[in-house]
C-alpha positions in Angstrom: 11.8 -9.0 -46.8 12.1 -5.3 -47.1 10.9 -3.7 -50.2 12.5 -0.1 -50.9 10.3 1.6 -53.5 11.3 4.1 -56.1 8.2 6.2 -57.5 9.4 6.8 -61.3 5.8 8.7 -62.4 4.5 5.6 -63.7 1.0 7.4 -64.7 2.9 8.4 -68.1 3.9 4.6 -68.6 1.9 3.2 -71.4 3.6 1.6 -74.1 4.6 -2.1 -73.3 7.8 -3.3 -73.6 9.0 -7.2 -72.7 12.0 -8.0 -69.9 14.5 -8.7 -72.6 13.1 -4.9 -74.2 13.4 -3.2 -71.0 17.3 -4.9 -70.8 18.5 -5.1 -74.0 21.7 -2.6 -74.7 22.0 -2.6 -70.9 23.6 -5.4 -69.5 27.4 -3.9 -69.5 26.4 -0.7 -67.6 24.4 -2.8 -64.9 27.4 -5.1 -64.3 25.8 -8.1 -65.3 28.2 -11.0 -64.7 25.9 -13.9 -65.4 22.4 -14.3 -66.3 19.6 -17.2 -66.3 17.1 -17.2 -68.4 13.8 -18.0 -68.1 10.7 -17.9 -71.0 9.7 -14.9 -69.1 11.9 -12.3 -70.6 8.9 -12.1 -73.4 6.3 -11.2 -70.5 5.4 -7.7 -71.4 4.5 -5.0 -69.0 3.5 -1.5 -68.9 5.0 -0.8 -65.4 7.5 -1.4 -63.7 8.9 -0.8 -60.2 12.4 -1.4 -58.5 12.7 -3.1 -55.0 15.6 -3.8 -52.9 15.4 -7.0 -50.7 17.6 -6.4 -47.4 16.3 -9.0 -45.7 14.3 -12.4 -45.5 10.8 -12.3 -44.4 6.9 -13.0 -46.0 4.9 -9.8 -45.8 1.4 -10.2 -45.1 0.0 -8.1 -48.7 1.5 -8.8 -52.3 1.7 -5.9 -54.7 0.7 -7.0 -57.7 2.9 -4.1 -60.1 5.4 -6.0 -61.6 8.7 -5.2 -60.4 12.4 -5.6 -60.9 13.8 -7.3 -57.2 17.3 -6.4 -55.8 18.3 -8.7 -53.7 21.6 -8.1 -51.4 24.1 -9.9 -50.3 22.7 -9.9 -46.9 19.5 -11.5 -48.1 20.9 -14.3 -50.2 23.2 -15.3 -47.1 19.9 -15.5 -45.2 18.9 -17.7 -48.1 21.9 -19.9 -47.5 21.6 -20.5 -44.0 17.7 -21.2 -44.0 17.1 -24.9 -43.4 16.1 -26.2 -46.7 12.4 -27.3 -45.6 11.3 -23.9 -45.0 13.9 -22.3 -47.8 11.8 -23.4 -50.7 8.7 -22.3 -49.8 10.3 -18.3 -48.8 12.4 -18.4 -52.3 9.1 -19.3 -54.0 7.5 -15.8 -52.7 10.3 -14.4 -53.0 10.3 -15.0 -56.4 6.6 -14.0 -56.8 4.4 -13.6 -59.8 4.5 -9.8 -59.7 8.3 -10.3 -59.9 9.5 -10.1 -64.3 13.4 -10.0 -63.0 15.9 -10.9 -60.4 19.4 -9.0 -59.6 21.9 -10.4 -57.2 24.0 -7.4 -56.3 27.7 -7.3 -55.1 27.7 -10.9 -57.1 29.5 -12.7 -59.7 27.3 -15.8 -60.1 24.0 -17.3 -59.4 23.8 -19.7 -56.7 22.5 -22.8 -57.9 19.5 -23.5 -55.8 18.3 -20.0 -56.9 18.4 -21.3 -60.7 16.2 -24.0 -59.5 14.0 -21.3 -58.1 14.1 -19.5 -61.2 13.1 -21.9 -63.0 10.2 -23.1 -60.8 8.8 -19.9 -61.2 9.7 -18.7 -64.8 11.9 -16.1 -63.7 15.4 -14.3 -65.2 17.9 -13.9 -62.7 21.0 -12.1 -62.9 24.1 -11.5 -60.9 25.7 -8.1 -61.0 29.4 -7.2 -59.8 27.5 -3.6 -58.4 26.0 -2.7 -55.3 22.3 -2.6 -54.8 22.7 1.5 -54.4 24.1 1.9 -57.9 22.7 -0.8 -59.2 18.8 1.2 -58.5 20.3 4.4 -59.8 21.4 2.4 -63.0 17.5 0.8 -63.4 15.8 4.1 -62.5 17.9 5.3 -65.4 16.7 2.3 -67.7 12.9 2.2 -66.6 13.0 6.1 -67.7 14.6 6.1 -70.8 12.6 2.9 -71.8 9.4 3.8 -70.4 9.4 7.9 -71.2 12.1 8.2 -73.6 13.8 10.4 -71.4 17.2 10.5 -69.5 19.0 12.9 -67.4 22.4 14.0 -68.1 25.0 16.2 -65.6 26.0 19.0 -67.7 25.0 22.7 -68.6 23.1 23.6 -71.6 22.9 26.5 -74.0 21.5 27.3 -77.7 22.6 29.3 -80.2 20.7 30.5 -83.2 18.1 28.0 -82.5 20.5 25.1 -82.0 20.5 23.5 -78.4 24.0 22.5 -77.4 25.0 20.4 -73.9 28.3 20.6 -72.0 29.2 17.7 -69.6 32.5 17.3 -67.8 32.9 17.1 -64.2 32.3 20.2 -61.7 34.6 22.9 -61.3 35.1 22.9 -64.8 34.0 26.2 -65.7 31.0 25.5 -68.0 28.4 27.3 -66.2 30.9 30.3 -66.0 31.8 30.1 -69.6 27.6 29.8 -70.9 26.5 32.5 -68.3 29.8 35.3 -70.4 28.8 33.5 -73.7 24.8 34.4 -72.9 25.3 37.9 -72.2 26.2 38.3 -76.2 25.6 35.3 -78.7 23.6 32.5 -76.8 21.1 31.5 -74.5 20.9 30.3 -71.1 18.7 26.8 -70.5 19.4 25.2 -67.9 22.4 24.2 -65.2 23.7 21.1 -63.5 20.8 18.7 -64.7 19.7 18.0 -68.2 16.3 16.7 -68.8 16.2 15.3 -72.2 13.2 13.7 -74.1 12.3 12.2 -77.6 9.3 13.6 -79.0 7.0 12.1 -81.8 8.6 13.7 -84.6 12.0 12.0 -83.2 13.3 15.0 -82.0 15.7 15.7 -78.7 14.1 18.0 -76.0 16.2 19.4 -73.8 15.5 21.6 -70.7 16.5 22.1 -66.8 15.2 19.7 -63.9 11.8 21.3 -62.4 13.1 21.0 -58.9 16.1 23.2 -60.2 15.0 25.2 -63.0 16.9 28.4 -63.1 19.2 28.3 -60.4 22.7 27.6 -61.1 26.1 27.3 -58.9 29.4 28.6 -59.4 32.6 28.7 -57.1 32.1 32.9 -57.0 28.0 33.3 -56.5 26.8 29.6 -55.1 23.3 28.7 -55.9 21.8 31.6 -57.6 18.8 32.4 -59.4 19.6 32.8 -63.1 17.4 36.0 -63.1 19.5 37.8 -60.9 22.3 37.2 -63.6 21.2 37.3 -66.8 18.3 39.6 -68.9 15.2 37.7 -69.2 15.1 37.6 -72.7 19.2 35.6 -72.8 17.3 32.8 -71.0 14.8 30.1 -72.4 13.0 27.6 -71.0 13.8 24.5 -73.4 15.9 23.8 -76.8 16.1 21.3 -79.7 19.3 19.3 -78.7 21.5 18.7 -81.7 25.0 19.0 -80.6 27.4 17.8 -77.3 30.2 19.1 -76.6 32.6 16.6 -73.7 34.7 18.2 -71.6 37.7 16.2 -70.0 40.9 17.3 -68.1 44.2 15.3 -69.3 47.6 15.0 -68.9 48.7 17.0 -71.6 49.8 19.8 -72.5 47.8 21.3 -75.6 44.1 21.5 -75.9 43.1 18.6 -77.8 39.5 18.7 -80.0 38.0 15.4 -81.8 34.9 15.6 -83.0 33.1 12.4 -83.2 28.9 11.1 -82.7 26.8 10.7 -79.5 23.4 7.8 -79.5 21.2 10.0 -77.1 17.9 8.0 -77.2 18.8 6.7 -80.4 19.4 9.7 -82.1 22.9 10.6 -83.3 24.3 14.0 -82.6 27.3 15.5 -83.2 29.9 15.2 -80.3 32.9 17.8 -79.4 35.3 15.7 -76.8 37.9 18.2 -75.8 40.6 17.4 -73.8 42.1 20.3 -71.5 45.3 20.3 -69.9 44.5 19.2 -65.8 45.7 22.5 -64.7 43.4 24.5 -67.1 39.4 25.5 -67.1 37.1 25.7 -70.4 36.0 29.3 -70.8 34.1 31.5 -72.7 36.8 31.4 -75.4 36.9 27.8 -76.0 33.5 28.0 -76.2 33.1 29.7 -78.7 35.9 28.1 -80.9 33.9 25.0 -79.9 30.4 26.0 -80.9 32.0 27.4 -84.7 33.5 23.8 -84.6 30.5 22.2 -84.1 28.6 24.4 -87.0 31.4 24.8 -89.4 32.1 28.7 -88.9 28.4 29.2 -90.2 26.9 31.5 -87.2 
C-alpha cells in the first residue's frame, strides 16, 4: 500500500472540526458520486492528512494522524482479485483506525464488499467520478480552508485607496499588465499569479502574494521579473484588506459585457465584477479603471 503524503503545515491546525465539518459544502467540487455513511462522520480531529493508495500491501508501522485515504482504481482491482480469505483481513487495515474517510477515485459507486468494510470499521466511504491527482489538489484545498481559513486563488491583486481588489481570468489576459500601468498612478501593486487569502479574527479577508513568489511577476514582454525592477517601492505593498473581485472571462461576443453580482470567499460576501470581453480582445488599464469606479460607485 503506498501512502503519498501531502505536508499542509499542520502545526497551525488547532481547532477541531468533525468529517461531515471538514466535507460539508464540498461534495459537488470533489465529484462525489455516492457516499456511505458511517457514525464516524461525527469523529472530530484536529489534523488531518491526505494519502493516495496505489497499491495493496500491509506496511510494517501505522501512523496514527488521522488521514483522508485515496484509493485508485488500481488498488481496488487488487482488492477484487484478492482471494476472499486473505481480502478481509487487508481491507480491514486498509481501513485502519487512523483512517476518518475513504475516496474511491475514477469511480461512480462503492463496491459492495467495501460497504461491508465500512461498516466493520465505522468508516465513510465515498466514490468520486475524479482522479486521485485532482482529487488531492481538491482536499489540500479543503483541509486549508477548513483548518486555516485560508485558500489560494489564481489571479493578480491590487488596492486602491485602502481597498484590496483581485483579478482572476485565465493567463494571457492582460491583468498583470493592466495593475503594473494602473500602479504607476492611482493604485498599488500586491501581489501576482497566486493569491493567499485568510480570515482573520475580526472576520476580515487578508490578501497577499504566495511567499515562494512574492514580488515577482510574468508578462508575455518581461517574463518573470522582480516587481522592484518595475515599479517605485512606495506603488507596492505587501498585503491588503480584500473587499472587492473583479472576473475576467473571454466570450463570443462582440461588446464588453459587465454584471456585477456577490462572491462567498470564506464566508464572507464581496462584491463581484464578472466582465465578459470579446475572445479577440485583452482587459487593460482602461477597463480597469472603468471597473474599479464600478465597483466603488465613481467615489475615488
Amino acid at each position: 500500500m503506498k501512502h503519498v503524503f501531502f505536508n499542509i503545515n499542520h502545526t497551525s491546525m488547532k481547532k477541531k472540526l468533525s468529517v461531515k465539518e471538514i466535507f460539508r459544502g464540498k461534495i459537488v467540487k470533489l465529484g462525489i458520486k455516492e457516499i456511505f455513511y458511517a457514525a464516524a462522520v461525527g469523529k472530530q480531529v484536529s489534523r488531518v492528512n491526505v494519502h493516495v493508495i496505489n497499491r495493496i500491501n500491509i506496511p510494517s508501522k501505522t501512523n496514527n494522524i488521522p488521514a483522508i485515504a485515496i484509493i485508485t482504481p488500481l488498488a481496488l482491482s487488487q482488492l477484487f482479485a484478492i482471494k476472499e480469505k486473505l481480502s478481509l483481513p487487508i481491507r480491514n487495515h486498509l481501513l485502519k483506525k487512523n483512517i476518518v474517510f475513504v475516496i474511491l477515485s475514477n469511480s461512480l459507486s462503492i463496491p459492495d464488499f467495501l460497504k461491508n468494510s465500512a461498516v466493520n470499521n465505522n468508516l465513510p466511504i465515498a466514490a468520486s467520478k475524479y482522479d486521485e491527482h485532482y482529487l488531492k489538489s481538491i482536499l489540500r484545498e479543503v483541509i486549508r480552508e477548513k483548518f486555516l481559513g485560508t485558500i489560494l486563488v489564481h489571479g493578480v491583486i491590487l488596492e486602491v485607496e485602502g481597498r484590496g481588489i483581485l483579478i482572476t481570468g485565465d493567463s494571457g489576459i492582460g491583468k498583470t499588465t493592466a495593475v503594473l500601468k494602473a500602479a504607476a498612478s492611482y493604485c498599488y501593486w500586491v501581489a501576482d499569479d497566486v493569491a493567499v487569502i485568510i480570515r482573520n479574527r475580526k472576520g476580515e479577508l487578508i490578501t497577499r502574494g504566495h511567499k515562494k513568489i512574492n514580488r515577482f511577476l510574468h508578462t508575455e514582454s518581461t517574463g518573470i521579473i522582480h516587481v522592484d525592477n518595475l515599479l517605485e517601492t512606495d506603488r507596492i505593498k505587501e498585503q491588503t484588506k480584500l473587499v472587492a473581485i473583479i472576473k475576467i472571462e473571454k466570450k463570443r461576443t462582440r461588446d464588453i459585457r459587465i454584471t456585477k453580482g456577490e462572491k462567498n470567499i470564506l464566508g464572507i460576501k464581496l462584491v463581484c465584477l464578472s466582465i465578459n470581453i470579446p475572445s479577440t480582445s485583452f482587459f487593460d488599464e482602461n477597463l480597469l479603471k472603468k471597473s474599479v469606479r464600478q465597483l466603488f460607485k465613481d467615489d475615488l
